[in-house]
ROKOL-993862 format. One record per residue (C-alpha): residue in three letters; x negated, y negated, z negated. Coordinates in pm, whole numbers, plus 50000, padded with zeros to 5 digits. Layout:
<recs>
ALAXYZ;...
</recs>
This chain:
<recs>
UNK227275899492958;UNK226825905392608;UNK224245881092443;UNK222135907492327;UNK221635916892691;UNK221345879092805;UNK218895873592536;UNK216565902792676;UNK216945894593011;UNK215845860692937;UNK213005881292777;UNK212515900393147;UNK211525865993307;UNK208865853193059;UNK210475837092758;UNK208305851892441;UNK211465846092177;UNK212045876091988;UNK215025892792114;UNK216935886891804;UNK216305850291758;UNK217645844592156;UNK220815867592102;UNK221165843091727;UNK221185811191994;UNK223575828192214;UNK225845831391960;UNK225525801091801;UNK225835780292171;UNK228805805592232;UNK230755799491944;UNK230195764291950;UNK230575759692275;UNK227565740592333;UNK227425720792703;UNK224515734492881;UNK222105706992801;UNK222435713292483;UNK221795751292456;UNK218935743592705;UNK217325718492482;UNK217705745892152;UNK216725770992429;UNK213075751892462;UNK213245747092092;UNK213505782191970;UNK210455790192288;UNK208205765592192;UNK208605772391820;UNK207385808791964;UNK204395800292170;UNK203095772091911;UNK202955807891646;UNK201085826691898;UNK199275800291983;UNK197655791091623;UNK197635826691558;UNK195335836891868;UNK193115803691791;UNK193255812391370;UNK191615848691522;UNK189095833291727;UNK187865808791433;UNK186805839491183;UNK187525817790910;UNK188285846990704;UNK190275842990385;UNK190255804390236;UNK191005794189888;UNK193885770589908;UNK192025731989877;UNK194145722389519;UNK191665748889392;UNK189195728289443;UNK187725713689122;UNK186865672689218;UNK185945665088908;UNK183325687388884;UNK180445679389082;UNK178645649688937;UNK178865632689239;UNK180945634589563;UNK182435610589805;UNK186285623689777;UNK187345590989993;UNK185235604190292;UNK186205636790282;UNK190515633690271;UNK189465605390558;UNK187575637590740;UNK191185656990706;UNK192665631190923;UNK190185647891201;UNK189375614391356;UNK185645626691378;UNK187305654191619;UNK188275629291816;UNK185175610491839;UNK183035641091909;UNK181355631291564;UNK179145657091348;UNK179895662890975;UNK176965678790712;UNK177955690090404;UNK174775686590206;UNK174205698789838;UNK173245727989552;UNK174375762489596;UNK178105767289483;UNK179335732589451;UNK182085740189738;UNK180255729690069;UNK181615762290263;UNK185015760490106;UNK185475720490232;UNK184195727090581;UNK186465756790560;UNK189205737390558;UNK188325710690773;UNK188255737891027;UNK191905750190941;UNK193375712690919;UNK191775713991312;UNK193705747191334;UNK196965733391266;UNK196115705191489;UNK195945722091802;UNK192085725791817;UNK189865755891867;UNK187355762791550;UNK184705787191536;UNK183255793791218;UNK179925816091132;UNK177165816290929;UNK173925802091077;UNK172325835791033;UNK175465854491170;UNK175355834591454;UNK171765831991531;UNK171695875191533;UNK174925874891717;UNK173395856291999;UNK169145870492026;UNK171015905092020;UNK172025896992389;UNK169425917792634;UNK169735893492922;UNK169745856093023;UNK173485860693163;UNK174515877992858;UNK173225849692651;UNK174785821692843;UNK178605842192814;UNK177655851392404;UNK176785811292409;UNK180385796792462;UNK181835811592160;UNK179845787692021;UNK179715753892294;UNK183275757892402;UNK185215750192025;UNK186395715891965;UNK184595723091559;UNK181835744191536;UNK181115754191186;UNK177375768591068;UNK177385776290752;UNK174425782190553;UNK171455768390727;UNK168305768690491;UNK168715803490328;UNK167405823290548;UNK164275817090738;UNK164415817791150;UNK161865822191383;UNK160765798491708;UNK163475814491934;UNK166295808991707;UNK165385773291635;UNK165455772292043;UNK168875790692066;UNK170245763191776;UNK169035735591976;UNK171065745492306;UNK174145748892058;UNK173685716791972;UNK172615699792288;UNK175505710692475;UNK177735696992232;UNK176085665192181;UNK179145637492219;UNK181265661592323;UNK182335684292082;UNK182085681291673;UNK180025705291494;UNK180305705091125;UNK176685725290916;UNK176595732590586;UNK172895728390429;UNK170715727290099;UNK167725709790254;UNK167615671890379;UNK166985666790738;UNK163325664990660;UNK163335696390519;UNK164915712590805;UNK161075724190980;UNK160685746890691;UNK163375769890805;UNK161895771291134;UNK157985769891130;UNK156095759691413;UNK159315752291618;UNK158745723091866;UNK162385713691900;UNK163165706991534;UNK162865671591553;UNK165075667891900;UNK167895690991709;UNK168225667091390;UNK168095636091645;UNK170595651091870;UNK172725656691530;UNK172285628591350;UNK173335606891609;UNK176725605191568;UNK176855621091232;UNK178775616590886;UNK176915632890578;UNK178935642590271;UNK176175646989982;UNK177375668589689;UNK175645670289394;UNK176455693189094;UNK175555727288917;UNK176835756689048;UNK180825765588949;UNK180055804388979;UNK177935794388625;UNK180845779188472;UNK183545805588580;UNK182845830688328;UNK182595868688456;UNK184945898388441;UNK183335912388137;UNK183155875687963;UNK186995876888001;UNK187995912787805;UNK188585915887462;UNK185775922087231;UNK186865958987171;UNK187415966187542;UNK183445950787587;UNK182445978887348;UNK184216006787485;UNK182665999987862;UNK178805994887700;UNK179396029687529;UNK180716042587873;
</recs>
């Protein structure tokens, strides 16, 4: 048979390979007359090469991390102060392992988002599963649901992940049934799965977000247990990046204010 119908025969019985990189092996193990175990072995190769790219790419779509500056963007030298040490020892994901919680705690626009960001893509490339959302997003995401049963099948896109990432949580205000829907996130992961939040407020702040919610101090417990805290502190870079406008020529700044 000729390889290129070998290779998509091979493709018939299950093996995801593109059909070009299969008839490439064919060749190759043809013209250098490969023994069997050895186009086998380059056989599993080439496959697993294959499902490992679907696989990260089906996980990198469930995450929703969006678009991620790359981290050497990141200015350390910055913030006045931050704990670089703890945070390249968090890229080694050992708190994954662990089932350990991370908070990234600090101003607006010192980079909180952007590390936890990439904590969840380092998991990515690991083999985890990540979800990342918003506290808000997620919050509206699941009280939208109109039943019980609804609720509980909306609720595993956010128990199941091996990281959990909620970003934002003290900018928005949430009422007593989205403090209770944030406590079963976090109960049901408690020592089993890490959840990484990204926060303004310190944990005795955290009752103003939800007023009058009885479960506020069983969610920070249930957090804090097992949890390491990254505290940034610094002004915001969006003030020291200057703007568009800050960046054009004197003459071209004229000719838009006339505009």
């Amino acid at each position: 048979m000729p390889a290129d119908d070998v290779a998509q025969s091979l493709r018939t019985i299950g093996l995801r390979a593109p059909a070009d990189a299969l008839t490439a092996l064919i060749t190759h193990a043809t013209t250098q007359r490969l023994s069997p175990v050895e186009f086998s072995e380059q056989l599993v190769a080439v496959e697993r090469r294959e499902r490992d790219a679907a696989n990260l790419a089906r996980r990198s779509r469930a995450a929703t991390l969006g678009c991620v500056p790359p981290l050497d963007t990141f200015d350390w030298a910055h913030p006045r102060s931050i704990d670089r040490g703890l945070y390249e020892a968090l890229l080694g994901l050992d708190y994954v392992e662990r089932a350990q919680n991370v908070l990234f705690r600090g101003p607006s626009g010192v980079g909180k988002t952007m590390l936890a960001q990439h904590l969840g893509l380092m998991a990515l490339q690991e083999g985890y599963t990540v979800r990342y959302s918003t506290l808000a997003a997620a919050l509206a995401d699941l009280l939208k649901q109109e039943s019980l049963p609804a609720l509980e099948r909306r609720l595993k896109h956010y128990t199941i992940p091996d990281v959990l990432i909620l970003d934002e949580l003290g900018y928005v205000p949430c009422d007593n049934r989205a403090a209770d829907v944030l406590y079963n996130i976090i109960s049901r992961r408690h020592e089993q799965r890490s959840t990484i939040i990204t926060t303004n407020l310190a944990f005795k702040n955290w009752g103003t977000i939800f007023p009058g919610a009885a479960c506020v101090g069983a969610l920070v417990d249930r957090f804090t247990q097992h949890c390491l805290v990254m505290d940034i502190d610094g002004d915001s870079w969006r003030q020291k990046k200057p703007s568009p406008a800050a960046r054009l020529p004197v003459a071209a700044t004229r000719r838009r204010k006339r505009r």
